[in-house]
N, C-alpha and C positions, 0 to 999 in steps of 0.2 A: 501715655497713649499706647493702645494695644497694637504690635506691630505683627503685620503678615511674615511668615517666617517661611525661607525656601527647603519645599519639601521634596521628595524622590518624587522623580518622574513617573514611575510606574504606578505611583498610589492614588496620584494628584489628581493628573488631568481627567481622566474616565469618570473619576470620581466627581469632580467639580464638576463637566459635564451634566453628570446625572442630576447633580445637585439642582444645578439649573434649571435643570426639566420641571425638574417638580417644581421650583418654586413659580416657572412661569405659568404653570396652569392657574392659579389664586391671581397675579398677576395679571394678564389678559382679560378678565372680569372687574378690574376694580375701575372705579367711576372716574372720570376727568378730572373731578375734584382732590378724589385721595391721591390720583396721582401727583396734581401739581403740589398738591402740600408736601408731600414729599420732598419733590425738587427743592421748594425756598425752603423746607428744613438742611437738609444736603449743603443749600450754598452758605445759609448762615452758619451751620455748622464749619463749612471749608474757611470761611470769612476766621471766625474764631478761631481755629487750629492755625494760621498762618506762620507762624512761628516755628511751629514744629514741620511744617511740611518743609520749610525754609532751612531748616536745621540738617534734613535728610536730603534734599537738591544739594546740599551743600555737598557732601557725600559724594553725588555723582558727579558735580563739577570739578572734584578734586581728583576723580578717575579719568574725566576727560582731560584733563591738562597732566597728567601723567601720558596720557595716549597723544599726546600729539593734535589733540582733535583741532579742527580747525575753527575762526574766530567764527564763520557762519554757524557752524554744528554747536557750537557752542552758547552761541545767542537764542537758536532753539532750545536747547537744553536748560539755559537759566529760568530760576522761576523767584521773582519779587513778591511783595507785599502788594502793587498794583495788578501784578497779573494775576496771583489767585483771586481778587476781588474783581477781576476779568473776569473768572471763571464762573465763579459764583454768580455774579449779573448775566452772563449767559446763561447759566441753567434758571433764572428767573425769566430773562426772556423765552427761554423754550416753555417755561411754564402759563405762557400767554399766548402760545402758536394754538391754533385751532387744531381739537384732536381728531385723527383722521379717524382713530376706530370708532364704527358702527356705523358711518356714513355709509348711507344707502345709493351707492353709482348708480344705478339703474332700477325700472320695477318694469315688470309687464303682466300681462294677465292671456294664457291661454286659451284657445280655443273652449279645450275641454274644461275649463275654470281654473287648473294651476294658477295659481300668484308667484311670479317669480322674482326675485331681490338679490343684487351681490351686490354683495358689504363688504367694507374693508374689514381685513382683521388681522390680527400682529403675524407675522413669519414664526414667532418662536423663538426658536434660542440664536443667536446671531452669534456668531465668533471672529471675534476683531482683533487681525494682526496689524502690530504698527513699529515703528518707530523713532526712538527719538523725545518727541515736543509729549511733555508729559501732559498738556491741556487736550491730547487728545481723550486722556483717560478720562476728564469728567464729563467732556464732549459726548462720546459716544457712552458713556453712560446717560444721562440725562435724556439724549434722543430716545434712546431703546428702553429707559422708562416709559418716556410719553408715550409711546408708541405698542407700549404695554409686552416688550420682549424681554426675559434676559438675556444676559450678556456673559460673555468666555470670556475676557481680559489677556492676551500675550503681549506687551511689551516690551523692546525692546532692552538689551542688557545695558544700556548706557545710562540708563534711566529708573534702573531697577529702585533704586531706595526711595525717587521722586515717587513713584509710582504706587509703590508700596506705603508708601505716609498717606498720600490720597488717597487709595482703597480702602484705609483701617480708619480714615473719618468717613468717609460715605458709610461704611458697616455702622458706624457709632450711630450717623443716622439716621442710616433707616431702622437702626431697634426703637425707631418714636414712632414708626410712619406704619404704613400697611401693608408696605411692598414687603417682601419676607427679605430677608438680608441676603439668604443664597441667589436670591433674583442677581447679582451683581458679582461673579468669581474673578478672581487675578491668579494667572500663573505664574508664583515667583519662583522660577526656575530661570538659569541661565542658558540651560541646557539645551542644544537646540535637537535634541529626539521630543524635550516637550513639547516643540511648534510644531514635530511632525506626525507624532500623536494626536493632534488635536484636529490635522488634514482629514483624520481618518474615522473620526468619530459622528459616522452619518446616523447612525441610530437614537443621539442625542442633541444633535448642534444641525440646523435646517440653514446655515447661510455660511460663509465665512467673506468678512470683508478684508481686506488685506490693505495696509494703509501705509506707503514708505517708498522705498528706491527700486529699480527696474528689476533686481534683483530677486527683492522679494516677492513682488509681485510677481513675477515670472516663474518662482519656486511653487508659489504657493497654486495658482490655476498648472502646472505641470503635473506636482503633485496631488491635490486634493481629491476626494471623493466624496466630497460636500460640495453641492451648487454652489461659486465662486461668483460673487457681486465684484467686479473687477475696477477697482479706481486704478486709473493711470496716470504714467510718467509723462512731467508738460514737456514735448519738445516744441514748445511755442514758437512763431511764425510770425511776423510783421512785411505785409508786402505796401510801399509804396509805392503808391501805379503815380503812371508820369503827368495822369493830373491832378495831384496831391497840393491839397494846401501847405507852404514851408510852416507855417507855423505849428500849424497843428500837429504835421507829421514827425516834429522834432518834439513838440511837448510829448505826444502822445509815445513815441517812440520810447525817452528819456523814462517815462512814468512806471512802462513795462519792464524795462531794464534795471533801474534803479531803486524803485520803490522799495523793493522786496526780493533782492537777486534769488533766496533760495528760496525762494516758492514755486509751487509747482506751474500757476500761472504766470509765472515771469518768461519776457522775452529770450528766447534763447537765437533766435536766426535772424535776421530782417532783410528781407527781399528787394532790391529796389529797382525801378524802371532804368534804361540806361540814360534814356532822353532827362529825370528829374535826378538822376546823380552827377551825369556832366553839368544839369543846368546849376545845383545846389549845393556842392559838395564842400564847398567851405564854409558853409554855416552849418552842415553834417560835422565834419571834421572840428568846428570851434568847442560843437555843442558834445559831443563826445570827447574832446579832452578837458571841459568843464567838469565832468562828471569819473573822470578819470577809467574810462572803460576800455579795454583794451579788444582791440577790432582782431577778428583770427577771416583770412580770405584767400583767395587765388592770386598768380601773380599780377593781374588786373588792379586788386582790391591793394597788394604790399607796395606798388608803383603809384597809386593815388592816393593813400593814406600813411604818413610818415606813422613808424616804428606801428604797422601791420604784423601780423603774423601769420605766418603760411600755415594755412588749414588742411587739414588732413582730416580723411574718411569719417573718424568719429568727430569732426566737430560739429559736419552735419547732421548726425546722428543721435548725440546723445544731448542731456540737460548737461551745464558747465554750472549753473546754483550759484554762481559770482559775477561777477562784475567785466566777464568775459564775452563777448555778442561774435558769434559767425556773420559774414557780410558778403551777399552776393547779388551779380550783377544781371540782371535780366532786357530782354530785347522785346519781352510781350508778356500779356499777364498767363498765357496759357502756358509758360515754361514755369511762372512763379506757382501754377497751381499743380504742375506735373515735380516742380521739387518737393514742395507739400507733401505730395499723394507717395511720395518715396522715403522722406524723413520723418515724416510728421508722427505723432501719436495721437491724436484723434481728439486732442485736450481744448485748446483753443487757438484759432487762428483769426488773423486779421487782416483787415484792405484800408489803406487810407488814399481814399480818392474823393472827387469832386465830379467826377463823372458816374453818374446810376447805372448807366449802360454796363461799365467797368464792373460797381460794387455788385452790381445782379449776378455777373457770370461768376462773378469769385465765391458770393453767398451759395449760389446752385451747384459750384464745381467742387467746394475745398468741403471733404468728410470731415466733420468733427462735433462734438458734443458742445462745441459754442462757437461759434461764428458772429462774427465783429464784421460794423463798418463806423470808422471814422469815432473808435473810442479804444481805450486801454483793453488790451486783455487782464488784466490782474482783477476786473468786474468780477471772474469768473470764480466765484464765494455766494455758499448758500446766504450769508446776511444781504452781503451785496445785492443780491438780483431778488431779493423779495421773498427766500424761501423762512427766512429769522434763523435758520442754523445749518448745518449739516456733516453727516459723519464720512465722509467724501464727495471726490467728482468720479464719478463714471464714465468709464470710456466705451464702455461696450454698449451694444445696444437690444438686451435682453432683460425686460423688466424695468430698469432703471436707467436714465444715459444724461449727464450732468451732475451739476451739486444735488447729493441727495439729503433731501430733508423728512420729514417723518412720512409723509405716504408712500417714500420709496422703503422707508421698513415698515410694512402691509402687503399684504396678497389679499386675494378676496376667495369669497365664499357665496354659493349660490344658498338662499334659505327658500325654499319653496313648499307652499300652502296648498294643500288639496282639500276635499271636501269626501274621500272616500274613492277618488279615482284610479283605475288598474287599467294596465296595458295590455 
């Protein structure tokens, strides 16, 4: 198997760029069909190499337990024989999403006779920083097929050889298909001047998505000089108003929490009424050392909950990705939406309550790119909510704001018809 091999920064990236360019013009014209054949050639072909992608994770697993990594980072990082055939059964369900390009949003007809039309049509060349979970790499390849973009590949260094086995079967594939193979570049450099080369490369690259920890995300909209599609860090939010069903607010609670601690939709705060903490707090307290999660709070929260732990500034503040939850005490839900509006990152927040009155203010009061009542936040996934994929959640709200799925990589275009008319 032909492997990508890490070249000098200075030759690569500008270069690959270019590459890109050009290959997305041929790209962006080809038909919904040639597109998806594409894709289910890409996933059987990933299906069939599985061994050898397995062979190169292996690689980076044995870098990561060299480093200390932790068991969460590490679970992201493994990749099986079930999850490449993950991967591959997503890029065929993407290859069943309805394709946004050419869809006609609007038409109207002029006074003076103009026909007016805006169409969707691809962004161009997208640049996706990530890292980590190397299923992003075929992720957002396979969108920004459909979607008729190429693609800049930077992933992260922990991941590099995952990464690199996956790109040099996609390359295998597309030399069957129509999409040109440079449609598709990976940066395999470790180096991080070639993440910051690639900020700066506005002349060839029309987006950059950024996909990872606060870190990067914050490097990379500080830095860039490419329009910045900004996916955010979850500092996720659970408020139980004090007329909260017990049952639900503890499944639901437990789901956010536990399901999926380092995800970015997982529970990181839960807010609770004081009136349904004094009334419930020891089927809180059973149901959280069921689950072995360890509560971080004021001395309120370390005096009512045996082996607490006292919270400090950043618990409020940041994601914890484990099995650690902040816990605080509220007297009304407008304090719960005023600590929100102070910690929150704009990801998903939620109310569990049984009063509408309640759930209205909290819907209308709490900013963020998903807003819950009385269900998990961890819903918030392009498969989940109906979108069938998506190459992040969006926090901003410029063009895109949620899971983005293939119309959020589109712009449009006006095409407008005359008949010989001048101004």
């Amino acid at each position: 198997m032909f492997l990508i091999t890490e070249s000098s920064t200075e030759v690569n990236v500008k270069e690959q760029a270019q590459k890109a360019q050009k290959a997305g013009k041929p790209l962006s014209i080809l038909s919904t069909a040639d597109k998806n054949e594409a894709l289910l050639i890409i996933a059987d072909e990933l299906e069939k190499e599985y061994a050898f992608i397995l062979e190169e994770n292996q690689k980076d697993l044995t870098k990561g337990t060299e480093n200390n990594f932790d068991s969460a980072f590490m679970d992201r990082l493994r990749l099986t024989k079930e999850r490449v055939n993950d991967f591959a059964e997503g890029l065929r369900e993407v290859a069943k999403l309805d394709d946004p390009v050419g869809d006609i949003l609007s038409e109207w007809t002029l006074e003076n006779g103009l026909n007016v039309k805006k169409i969707r049509v691809p962004l161009g060349v997208i640049g996706m920083i990530y890292e980590a979970r190397p299923n992003v790499t075929v992720d957002a390849t396979g969108l920004s097929l459909k979607s008729g973009n190429a693609i800049v590949l930077k992933g992260g260094s922990s991941a590099l050889f995952s990464n690199k086995a996956i790109i040099s079967v996609i390359h295998r594939a597309l030399e069957k298909t129509k999409i040109p193979v440079d449609a598709v570049q990976f940066i395999a450099s470790t180096d991080r001047n070639a993440t910051e080369q690639l900020f700066t490369l506005k002349e060839h690259i029309d987006v950059l998505i950024p996909r990872g920890g606060g870190s990067l995300i914050e490097t990379v909209v500080r830095k860039a000089t490419i329009p910045v599609l900004e996916t955010g860090v979850g500092n996720v939010h659970i408020y139980i108003d004090k007329e909260a069903d017990v049952e639900k607010a503890l499944n639901i609670l437990i789901n956010a929490k536990t399901d999926r601690p380092a995800v970015c939709n997982a529970l990181e705060t839960v807010i609770i009424h004081r009136d349904w903490f004094t009334n419930h707090k020891d089927s809180l307290i059973s149901k959280l050392n069921e689950y072995k999660v360890v509560v971080h709070g004021d001395e309120e929260v370390m005096q009512a909950i045996p082996g607490a732990v006292k919270a400090e500034e950043k618990d409020w503040a940041e994601e914890y990705l484990s099995l650690d939850l902040a816990l605080k005490v509220v007297n009304d839900i407008q304090e719960a939406i005023d600590h929100i509006e102070k910690y929150g990152t704009k990801h998903s927040e939620a109310i569990i309550t049984e009063n509408q009155t309640a759930a209205d203010q909290f819907m209308q009061g709490v900013d963020a790119a998903a807003v819950y009542q009385n269900a998990s936040t961890r819903f918030t996934d392009g498969s989940a909510l109906g979108y069938g994929a998506e190459i992040g959640i969006s926090t901003q709200k410029l063009h895109a704001r949620g899971p983005m799925g293939l119309p959020a990589l589109t712009t449009t275009k006006l095409c407008i018809t005359g008949n010989g008319q001048i101004r």
